[in-house]
Every structure is written in C-alpha cells, then in structure tokens.
C-alpha positions as CSV (number, residue, x, y, z in Angstrom):
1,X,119.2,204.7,136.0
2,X,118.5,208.7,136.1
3,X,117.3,210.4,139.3
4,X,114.0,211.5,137.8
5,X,112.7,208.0,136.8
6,X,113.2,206.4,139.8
7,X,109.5,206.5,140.8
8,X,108.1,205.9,137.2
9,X,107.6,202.3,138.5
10,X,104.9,203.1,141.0
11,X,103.1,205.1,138.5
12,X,101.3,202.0,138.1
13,X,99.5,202.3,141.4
14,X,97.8,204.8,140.1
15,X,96.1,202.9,137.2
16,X,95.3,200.3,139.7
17,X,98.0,198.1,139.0
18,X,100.0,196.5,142.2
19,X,101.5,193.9,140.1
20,X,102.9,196.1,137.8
21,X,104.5,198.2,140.3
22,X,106.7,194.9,141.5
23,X,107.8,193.5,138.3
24,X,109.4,197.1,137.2
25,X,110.8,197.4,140.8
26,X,112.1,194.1,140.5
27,X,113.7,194.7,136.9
28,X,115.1,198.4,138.3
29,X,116.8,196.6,141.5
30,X,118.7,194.0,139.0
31,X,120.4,196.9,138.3
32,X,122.5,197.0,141.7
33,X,124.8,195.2,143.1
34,X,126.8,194.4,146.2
35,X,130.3,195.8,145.1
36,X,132.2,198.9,143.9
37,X,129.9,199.5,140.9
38,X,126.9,198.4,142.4
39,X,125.2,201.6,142.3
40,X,124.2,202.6,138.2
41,X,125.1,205.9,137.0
42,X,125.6,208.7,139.0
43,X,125.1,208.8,142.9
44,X,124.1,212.5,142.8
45,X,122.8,213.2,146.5
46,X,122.1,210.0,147.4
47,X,119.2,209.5,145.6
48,X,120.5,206.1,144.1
49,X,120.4,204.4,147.3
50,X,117.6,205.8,148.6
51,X,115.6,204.4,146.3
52,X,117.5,201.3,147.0
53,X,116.5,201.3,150.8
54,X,112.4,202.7,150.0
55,X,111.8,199.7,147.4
56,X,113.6,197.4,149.9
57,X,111.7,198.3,153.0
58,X,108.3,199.2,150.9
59,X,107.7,202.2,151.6
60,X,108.7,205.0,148.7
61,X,107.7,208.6,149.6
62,X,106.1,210.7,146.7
63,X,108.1,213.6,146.4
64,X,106.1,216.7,147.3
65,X,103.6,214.8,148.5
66,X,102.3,213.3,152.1
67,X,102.4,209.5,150.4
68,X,104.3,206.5,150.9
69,X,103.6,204.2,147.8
70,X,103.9,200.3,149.3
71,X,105.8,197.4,147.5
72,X,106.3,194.0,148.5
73,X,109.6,194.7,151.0
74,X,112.7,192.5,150.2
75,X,113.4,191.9,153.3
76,X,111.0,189.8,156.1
77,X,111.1,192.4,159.1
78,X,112.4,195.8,159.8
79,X,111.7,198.3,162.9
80,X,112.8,202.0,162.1
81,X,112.9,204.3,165.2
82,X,110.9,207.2,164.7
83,X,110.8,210.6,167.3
84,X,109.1,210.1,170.5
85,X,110.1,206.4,171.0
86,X,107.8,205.3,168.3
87,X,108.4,202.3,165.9
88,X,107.8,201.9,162.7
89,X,107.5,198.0,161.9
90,X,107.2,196.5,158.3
91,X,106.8,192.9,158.1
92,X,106.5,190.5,154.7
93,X,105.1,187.2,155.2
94,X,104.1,187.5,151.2
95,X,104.5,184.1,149.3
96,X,106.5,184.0,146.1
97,X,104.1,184.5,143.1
98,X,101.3,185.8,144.9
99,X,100.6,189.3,145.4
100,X,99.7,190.4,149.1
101,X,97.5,192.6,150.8
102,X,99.3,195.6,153.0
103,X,97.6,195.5,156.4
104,X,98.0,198.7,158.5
105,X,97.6,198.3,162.0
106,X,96.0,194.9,161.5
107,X,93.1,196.4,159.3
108,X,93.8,195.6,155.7
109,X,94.4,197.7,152.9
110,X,92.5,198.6,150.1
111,X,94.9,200.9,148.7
112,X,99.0,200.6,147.9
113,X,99.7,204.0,150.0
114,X,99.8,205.6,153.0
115,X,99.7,209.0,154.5
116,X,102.6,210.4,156.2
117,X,100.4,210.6,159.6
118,X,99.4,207.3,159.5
119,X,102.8,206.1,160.0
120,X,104.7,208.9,161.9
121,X,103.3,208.2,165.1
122,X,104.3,204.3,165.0
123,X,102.4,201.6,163.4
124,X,102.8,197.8,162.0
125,X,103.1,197.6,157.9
126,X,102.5,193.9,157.2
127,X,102.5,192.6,153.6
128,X,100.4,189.0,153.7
C-alpha cells in the first residue's frame, strides 16, 4: 500500500458516498496485521500506521486541509487528550450492516467531516 493512496478511499465522501468509503477502508485494513510483517510495504515516516490509527479511531485528516473525514471507528470508545485539559471522545454504537449517522456534540451530522475547530477544543464524536 503506497503513501500517496492512502486517502483515495475517502474520495468517495466527496461523491456522496459513506458506504463506499467503509468497504475500501475495510478492504485496505485486511492488509495489516498484528505481527512482524503486519505493516505492507514501506513504513516511510510513519505514514503506514497512521493511517492505521485515523481509520481505526475515524477520524482521517485531509492533508493540507482543516478536515477530518469520518469512518465507522473499529473500536467502541476512545478519549484522546487534547491541550488545555480538553477531551476528544469518539464513540461507535454502529450495528453491523447498517451505516450510521456521526453525531457531533449530540446534534447529528449531515456531512462525513469535520473542521479542525470543531474538535480541538473537546467534543463527543458518536457513530449511531
């Protein structure tokens, strides 16, 4: 898997396509594995398993950009400590087969990204 086509799977949000974006995340993360040749290819600057941890937690940043693009986390909950004692939490309660909604904040979603301010100062990321 080459550095500069990590992102091409969330190229579908931007033809309106959620669903899309998951099933080429999924078929991109059958690529790794939990042992020494887990990581494909070449691990040039850590961009392997950074796209490892972004599709897991579901939230990839858009290079040169001020977006997060969402997925469907693999995990159920995470909390990442942010500066000023702030939390960023992310929470999947999605069912298998069904595509959520992202709820920011409570409020949902009608779009599969968010701005960098919108979750720098703390929020709650919950896939349902």
């Amino acid at each position: 898997m080459k550095e500069i086509i990590l992102h091409t799977p969330y190229l579908y949000h931007e033809a309106g396509r959620p669903d899309k974006v998951m099933q080429a995340i999924a078929r991109q993360r059958a690529h790794y594995r939990n042992d020494r040749t887990g990581l494909p290819d070449n691990e040039d600057m850590g961009s392997q398993a950074t796209f490892l941890m972004a599709t897991t937690l579901g939230l990839y940043p858009v290079m040169g950009d001020t977006r997060y693009w969402l997925s469907v986390p693999r995990v159920r909950e995470a909390e990442i400590d942010l500066p000023g004692g702030q939390t960023l939490r992310i929470v999947n309660q999605a069912r298998d087969g069904v595509l959520p909604t992202p709820h920011w904040n409570g409020r949902a979603l009608a779009r599969w990204s968010l701005e960098h301010h919108e979750i720098s100062g703390g929020c709650e990321l919950v896939f349902r």
